[in-house]
Each structure stands twice: as C-alpha cells, then as structure tokens.
C-alpha positions as protocol buffer text, in pm:
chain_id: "A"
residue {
  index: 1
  type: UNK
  ca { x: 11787 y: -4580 z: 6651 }
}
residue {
  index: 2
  type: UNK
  ca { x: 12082 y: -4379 z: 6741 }
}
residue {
  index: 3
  type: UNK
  ca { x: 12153 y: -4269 z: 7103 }
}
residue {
  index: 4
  type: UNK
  ca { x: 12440 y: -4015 z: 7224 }
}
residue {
  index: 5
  type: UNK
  ca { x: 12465 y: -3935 z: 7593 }
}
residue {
  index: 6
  type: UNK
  ca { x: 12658 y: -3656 z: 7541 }
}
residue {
  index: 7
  type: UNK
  ca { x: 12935 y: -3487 z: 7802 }
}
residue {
  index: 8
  type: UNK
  ca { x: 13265 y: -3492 z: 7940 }
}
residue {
  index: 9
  type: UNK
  ca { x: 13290 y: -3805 z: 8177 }
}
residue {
  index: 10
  type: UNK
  ca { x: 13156 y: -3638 z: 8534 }
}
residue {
  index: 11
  type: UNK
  ca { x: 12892 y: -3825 z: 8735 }
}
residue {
  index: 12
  type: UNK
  ca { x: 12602 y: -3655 z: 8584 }
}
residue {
  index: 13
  type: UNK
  ca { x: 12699 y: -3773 z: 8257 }
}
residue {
  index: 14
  type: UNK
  ca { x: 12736 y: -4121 z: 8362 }
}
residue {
  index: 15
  type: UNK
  ca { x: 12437 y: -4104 z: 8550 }
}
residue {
  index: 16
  type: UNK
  ca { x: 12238 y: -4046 z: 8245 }
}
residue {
  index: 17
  type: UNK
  ca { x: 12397 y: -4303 z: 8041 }
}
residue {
  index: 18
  type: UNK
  ca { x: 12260 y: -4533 z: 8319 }
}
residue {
  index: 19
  type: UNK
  ca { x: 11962 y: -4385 z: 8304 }
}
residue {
  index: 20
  type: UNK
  ca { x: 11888 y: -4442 z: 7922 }
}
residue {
  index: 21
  type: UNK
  ca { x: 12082 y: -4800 z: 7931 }
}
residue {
  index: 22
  type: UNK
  ca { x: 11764 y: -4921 z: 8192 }
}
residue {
  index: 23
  type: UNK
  ca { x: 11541 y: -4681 z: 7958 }
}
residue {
  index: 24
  type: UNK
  ca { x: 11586 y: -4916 z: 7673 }
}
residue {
  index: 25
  type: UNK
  ca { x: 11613 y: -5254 z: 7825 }
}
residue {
  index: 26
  type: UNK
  ca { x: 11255 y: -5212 z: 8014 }
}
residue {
  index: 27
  type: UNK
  ca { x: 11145 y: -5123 z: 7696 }
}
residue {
  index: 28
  type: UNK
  ca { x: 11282 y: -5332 z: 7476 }
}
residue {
  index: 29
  type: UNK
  ca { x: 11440 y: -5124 z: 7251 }
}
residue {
  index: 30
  type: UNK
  ca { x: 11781 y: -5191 z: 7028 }
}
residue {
  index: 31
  type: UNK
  ca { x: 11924 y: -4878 z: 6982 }
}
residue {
  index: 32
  type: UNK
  ca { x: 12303 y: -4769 z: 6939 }
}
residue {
  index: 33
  type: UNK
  ca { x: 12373 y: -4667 z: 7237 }
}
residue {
  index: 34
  type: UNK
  ca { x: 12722 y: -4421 z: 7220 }
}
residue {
  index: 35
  type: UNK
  ca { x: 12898 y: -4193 z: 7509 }
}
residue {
  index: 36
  type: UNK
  ca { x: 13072 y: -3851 z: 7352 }
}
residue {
  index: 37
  type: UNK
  ca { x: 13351 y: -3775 z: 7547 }
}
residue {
  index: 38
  type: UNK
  ca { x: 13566 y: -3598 z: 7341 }
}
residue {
  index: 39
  type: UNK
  ca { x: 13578 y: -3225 z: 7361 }
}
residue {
  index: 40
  type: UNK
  ca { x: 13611 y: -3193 z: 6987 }
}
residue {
  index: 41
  type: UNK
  ca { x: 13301 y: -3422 z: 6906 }
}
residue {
  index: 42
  type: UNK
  ca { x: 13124 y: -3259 z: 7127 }
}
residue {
  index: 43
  type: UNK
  ca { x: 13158 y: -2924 z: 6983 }
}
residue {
  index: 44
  type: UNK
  ca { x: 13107 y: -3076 z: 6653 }
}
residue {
  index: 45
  type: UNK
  ca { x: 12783 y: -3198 z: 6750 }
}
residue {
  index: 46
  type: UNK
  ca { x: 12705 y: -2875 z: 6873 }
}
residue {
  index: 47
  type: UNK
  ca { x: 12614 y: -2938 z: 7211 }
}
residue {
  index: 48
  type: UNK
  ca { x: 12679 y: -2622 z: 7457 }
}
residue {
  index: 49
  type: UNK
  ca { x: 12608 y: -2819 z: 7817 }
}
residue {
  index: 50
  type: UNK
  ca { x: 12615 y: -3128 z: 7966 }
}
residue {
  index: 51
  type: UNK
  ca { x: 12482 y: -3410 z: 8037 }
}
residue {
  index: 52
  type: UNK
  ca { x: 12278 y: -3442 z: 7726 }
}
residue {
  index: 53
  type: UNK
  ca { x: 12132 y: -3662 z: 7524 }
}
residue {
  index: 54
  type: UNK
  ca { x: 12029 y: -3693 z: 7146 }
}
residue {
  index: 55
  type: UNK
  ca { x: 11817 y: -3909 z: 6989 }
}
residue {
  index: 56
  type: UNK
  ca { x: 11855 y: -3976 z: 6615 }
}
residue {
  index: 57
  type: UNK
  ca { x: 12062 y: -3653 z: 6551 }
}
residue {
  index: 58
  type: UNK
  ca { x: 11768 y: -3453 z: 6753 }
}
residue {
  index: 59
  type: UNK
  ca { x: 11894 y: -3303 z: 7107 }
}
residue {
  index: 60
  type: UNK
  ca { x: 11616 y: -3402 z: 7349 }
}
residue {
  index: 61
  type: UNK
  ca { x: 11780 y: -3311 z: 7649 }
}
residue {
  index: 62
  type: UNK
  ca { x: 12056 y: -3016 z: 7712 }
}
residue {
  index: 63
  type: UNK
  ca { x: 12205 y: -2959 z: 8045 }
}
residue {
  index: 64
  type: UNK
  ca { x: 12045 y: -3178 z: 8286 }
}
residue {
  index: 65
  type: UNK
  ca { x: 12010 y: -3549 z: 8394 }
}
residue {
  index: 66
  type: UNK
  ca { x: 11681 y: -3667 z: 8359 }
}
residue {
  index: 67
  type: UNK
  ca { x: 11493 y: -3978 z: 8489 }
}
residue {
  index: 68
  type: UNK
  ca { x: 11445 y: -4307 z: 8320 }
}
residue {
  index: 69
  type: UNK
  ca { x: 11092 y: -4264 z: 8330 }
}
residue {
  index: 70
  type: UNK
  ca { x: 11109 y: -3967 z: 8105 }
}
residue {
  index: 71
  type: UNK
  ca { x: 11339 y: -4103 z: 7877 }
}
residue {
  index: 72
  type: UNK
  ca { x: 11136 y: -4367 z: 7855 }
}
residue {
  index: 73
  type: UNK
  ca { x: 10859 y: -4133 z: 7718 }
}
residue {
  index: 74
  type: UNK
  ca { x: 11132 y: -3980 z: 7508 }
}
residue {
  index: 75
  type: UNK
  ca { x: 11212 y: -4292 z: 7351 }
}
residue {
  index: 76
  type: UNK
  ca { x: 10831 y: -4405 z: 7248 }
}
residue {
  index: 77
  type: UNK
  ca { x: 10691 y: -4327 z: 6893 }
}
C-alpha cells in the first residue's frame, strides 16, 4: 500500500501525516508512507488543495484534515 499526505508543509498538513502515521500503527498496517512537498509534484499529482491524502494513486481526502478514526476506516478493505 502506497500512502501520500499530500501539501505544502503548514500545520494542517503535518497534522494529517500524524494522523495517518497512528492510523496505521493501531492497525497494523505496512504501508509506504510518503509526504509531497514539492509544488511541482504536487501539481503533477493533480491535487488542487491541501492537506490531502491518497491512497494507492486514489485521492480519498482533498482539502481538509481528517481524524485518525476515519482514516482508519479509509484504510480497511
């Protein structure tokens, strides 16, 4: 499983990098976990707002830090 938490470095951002790190630890899950940063990467990925978050190529969340409960649902088959 790939994992982007996708945006430019503010607080939200990091806040839902945290979010997903304690996501997949309480579940157990190894996943590549990867912060986009970069301003070109992040157009390339197509991503219009930040915080979000892709899962596997698929943006699950766009604009909006959620909580590690729901990524948590996110992250279940």
């Amino acid at each position: 499983m790939q994992i982007k938490v996708i945006g430019t470095g503010c607080d939200k951002c990091d806040k839902l990098y945290g979010n997903t790190q304690e996501a997949l630890t309480e579940l157990g899950i190894e996943a590549q976990l990867e912060k986009v940063e970069d301003l070109l990467e992040i157009v390339k990925l197509g991503v219009m707002t930040s915080p979000s978050l892709m899962i596997d190529g698929k943006l699950v969340v766009s604009g909006q830090v959620v909580s590690k409960d729901k990524i948590k649902k996110l992250l279940r088959p």
